[in-house]
C-alpha positions, 0 to 999 in steps of 0.5 A, spaced: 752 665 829 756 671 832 761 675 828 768 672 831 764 664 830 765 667 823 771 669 822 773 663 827 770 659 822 773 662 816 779 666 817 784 659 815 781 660 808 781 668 808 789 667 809 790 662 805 787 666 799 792 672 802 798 668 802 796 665 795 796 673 792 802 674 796 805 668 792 802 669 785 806 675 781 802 680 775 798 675 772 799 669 777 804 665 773 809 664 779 804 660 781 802 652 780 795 650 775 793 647 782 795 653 786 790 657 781 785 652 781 785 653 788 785 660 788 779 661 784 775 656 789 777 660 794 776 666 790 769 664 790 768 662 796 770 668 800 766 672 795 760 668 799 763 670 805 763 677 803 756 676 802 754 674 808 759 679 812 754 685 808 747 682 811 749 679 817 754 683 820 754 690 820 762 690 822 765 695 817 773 693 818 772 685 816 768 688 810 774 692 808 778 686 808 774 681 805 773 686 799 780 687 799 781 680 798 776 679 793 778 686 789 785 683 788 783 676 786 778 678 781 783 683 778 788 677 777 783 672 775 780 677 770 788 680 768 790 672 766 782 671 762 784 678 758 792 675 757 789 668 754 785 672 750 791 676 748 796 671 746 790 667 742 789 673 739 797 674 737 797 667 735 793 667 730 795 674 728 802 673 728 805 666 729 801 663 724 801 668 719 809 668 721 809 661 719 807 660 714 811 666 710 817 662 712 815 656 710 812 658 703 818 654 699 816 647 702 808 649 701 810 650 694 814 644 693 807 640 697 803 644 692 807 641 686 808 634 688 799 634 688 798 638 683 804 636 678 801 628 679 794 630 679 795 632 672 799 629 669 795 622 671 788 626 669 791 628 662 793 620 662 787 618 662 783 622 659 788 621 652 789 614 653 783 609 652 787 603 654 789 607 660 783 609 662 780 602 661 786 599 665 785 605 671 777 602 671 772 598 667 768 602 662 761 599 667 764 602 673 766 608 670 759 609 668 756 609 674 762 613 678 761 619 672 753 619 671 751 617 679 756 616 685 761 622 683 755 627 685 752 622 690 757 622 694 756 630 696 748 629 697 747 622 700 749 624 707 745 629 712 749 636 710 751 637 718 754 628 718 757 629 711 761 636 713 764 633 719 765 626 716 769 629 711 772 635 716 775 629 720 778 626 714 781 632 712 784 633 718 787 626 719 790 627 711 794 633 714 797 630 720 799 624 716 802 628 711 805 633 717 808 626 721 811 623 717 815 629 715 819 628 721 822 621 717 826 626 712 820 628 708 819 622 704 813 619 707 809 626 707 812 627 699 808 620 699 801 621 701 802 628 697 803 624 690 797 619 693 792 624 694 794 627 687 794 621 683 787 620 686 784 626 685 787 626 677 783 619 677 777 623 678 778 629 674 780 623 668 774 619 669 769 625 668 772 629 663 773 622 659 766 621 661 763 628 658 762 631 665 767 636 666 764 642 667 760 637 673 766 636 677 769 642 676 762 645 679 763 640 685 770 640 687 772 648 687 767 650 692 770 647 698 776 644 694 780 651 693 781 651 701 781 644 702 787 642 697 790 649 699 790 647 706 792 640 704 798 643 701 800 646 707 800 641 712 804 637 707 808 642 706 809 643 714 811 636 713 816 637 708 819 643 711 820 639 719 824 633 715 828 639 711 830 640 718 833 634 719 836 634 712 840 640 712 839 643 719 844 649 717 850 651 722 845 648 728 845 641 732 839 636 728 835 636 734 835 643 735 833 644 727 828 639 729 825 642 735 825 650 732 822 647 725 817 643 729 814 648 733 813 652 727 810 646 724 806 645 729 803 652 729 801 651 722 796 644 723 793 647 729 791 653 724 790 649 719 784 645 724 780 652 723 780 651 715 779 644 715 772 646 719 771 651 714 772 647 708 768 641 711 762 646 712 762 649 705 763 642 704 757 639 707 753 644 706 755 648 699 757 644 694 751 639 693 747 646 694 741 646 688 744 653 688 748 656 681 754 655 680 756 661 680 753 661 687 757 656 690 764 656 686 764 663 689 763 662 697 769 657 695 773 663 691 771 668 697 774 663 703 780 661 699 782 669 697 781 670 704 786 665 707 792 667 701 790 674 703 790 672 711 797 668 709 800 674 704 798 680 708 800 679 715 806 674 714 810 678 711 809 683 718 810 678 722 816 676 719 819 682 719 817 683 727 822 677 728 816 672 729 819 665 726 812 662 727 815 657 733 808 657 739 810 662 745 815 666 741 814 675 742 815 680 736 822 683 738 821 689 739 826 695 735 831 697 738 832 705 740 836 710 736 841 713 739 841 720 737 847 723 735 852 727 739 851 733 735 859 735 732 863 740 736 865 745 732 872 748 734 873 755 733 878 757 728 885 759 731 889 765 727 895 763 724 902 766 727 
């Protein structure tokens, strides 16, 4: 094919490339998704044509041009890759954390209405015969305290188990975070649910002369499970505050400004879930020390609290609120002061 076959054959692509660029701001977002779906296929196909421009055509003008388009689209393409790169950096840096700062008085009422019915069900049990007779058969809780409690974290492959229970968790906290926008009841329900079932637990192994086994077994992945559940409850709560008392803002305005941050939240929340869940599947029935295993669980917490202490109170104090797509306010300048003038004196008379 001779050089003006070439061009003939491709210069409508090369153009609309061209008028693609021209359109497309700093970091294309003056374009559609489909505008720059589109400008990468032809930023893929004019690459080729460059290509072939090289090899067979000794024509340095069209090289030039080619080049050029080529250079541009790259540079945007790479800018927006660079850019996605920077706000998920950001998100996770400084949205969530900011999120989870502003939202600590209803992570803690979350984290109370757990662990309040947690143990007060588990004490109950563990100093009332009758009710822990009532609560479950002696038969069965032989069989729970001496074998299904332990087998549970052993009876499936480490990689099943972990994602049976990741997936379990994640379910618990988007109930508990849902529900939160029927004024915060249903999440305060599913909270005292879990509590009351996990002190059932407790009550059962230690009436049953196994406490120390199940302490053993629930604090390596339960230290950042329950944190993260308290959490999620607690972006619950806080997203049905909003629509109890919104302040001096519209309900719907309180609602979507509270979602948002809540939001943030249980999308961080899905890593920490994947974290417990592998501690999970592969830690807790370890045939390791205990020490060994109750201490990769403490690490991971410590570094969650510390994630969530450290950096919110920054994020915070940048102007974050936690809401997805928000920008750090950036601190106004101080204007200096005029320097004083100062008048000379004037003689008296």
């Amino acid at each position: 094919m001779t050089i003006d076959g070439f061009i003939r054959m491709h210069e409508h692509e090369w153009e609309e490339l061209r008028d693609l660029l021209r359109r497309a701001s700093r970091d294309g977002r003056s374009l559609s998704p489909d505008e720059l779906e589109r400008l990468t296929a032809l930023y893929q196909r004019v690459g080729t044509h460059l290509s072939l421009a090289r090899a067979r055509y000794a024509d340095p003008g069209l090289v030039t041009e080619l080049s050029s388009l080529v250079g541009q689209a790259s540079s945007l393409l790479h800018g927006r890759r660079v850019a996605s790169w920077r706000q998920a950096a950001r998100f996770f840096t400084q949205t969530v954390p900011a999120a989870l700062w502003l939202a600590r008085p209803a992570i803690a009422v979350s984290t109370l209405l757990f662990v309040v019915p947690a143990a007060a069900f588990g004490l109950w049990l563990t100093q009332s015969p009758e009710a822990l007779q009532a609560f479950a058969p002696e038969e069965l809780r032989e069989i729970y305290v001496e074998e299904q409690f332990a087998d549970y974290y052993t009876d499936l492959p480490s990689t099943q188990f972990g994602a049976v229970v990741t997936t379990n968790n994640i379910q618990v906290a988007i109930a508990a975070f849902g529900a939160g926008a029927l004024l915060a009841l249903p999440s305060a329900y599913v909270l005292v649910l879990n509590g009351l079932s996990v002190g059932g637990a407790w009550g059962m192994m230690a009436a049953g002369g196994e406490q120390l086994q199940f302490w053993t077994l629930i604090l390596p992945h339960g230290l950042l499970e329950l944190t993260a559940i308290f959490v999620a409850g607690g972006a619950g709560i806080h997203l049905g505050w909003a629509l109890i008392d919104p302040g001096d803002r519209p309900r719907s305005v309180a609602l979507r400004e509270a979602g948002r941050r809540a939001v943030s939240i249980v999308i961080a929340l899905i890593a920490a879930f994947t974290v417990a869940g592998l501690i999970e599947g592969f830690v807790t029935g370890a045939e390791w020390p205990a020490w060994v295993r109750v201490g990769i669980g403490a690490v991971a917490w410590l570094a969650f609290v510390l994630y969530a202490v450290v950096l919110g109170p920054r994020a915070a104090k940048a102007g974050l609120t936690g809401a997805i797509g928000e920008e750090p306010i950036a601190p106004r300048r101080q204007r200096p002061e005029p320097a004083a003038s100062v008048r000379p004196a004037t003689a008296a008379g």
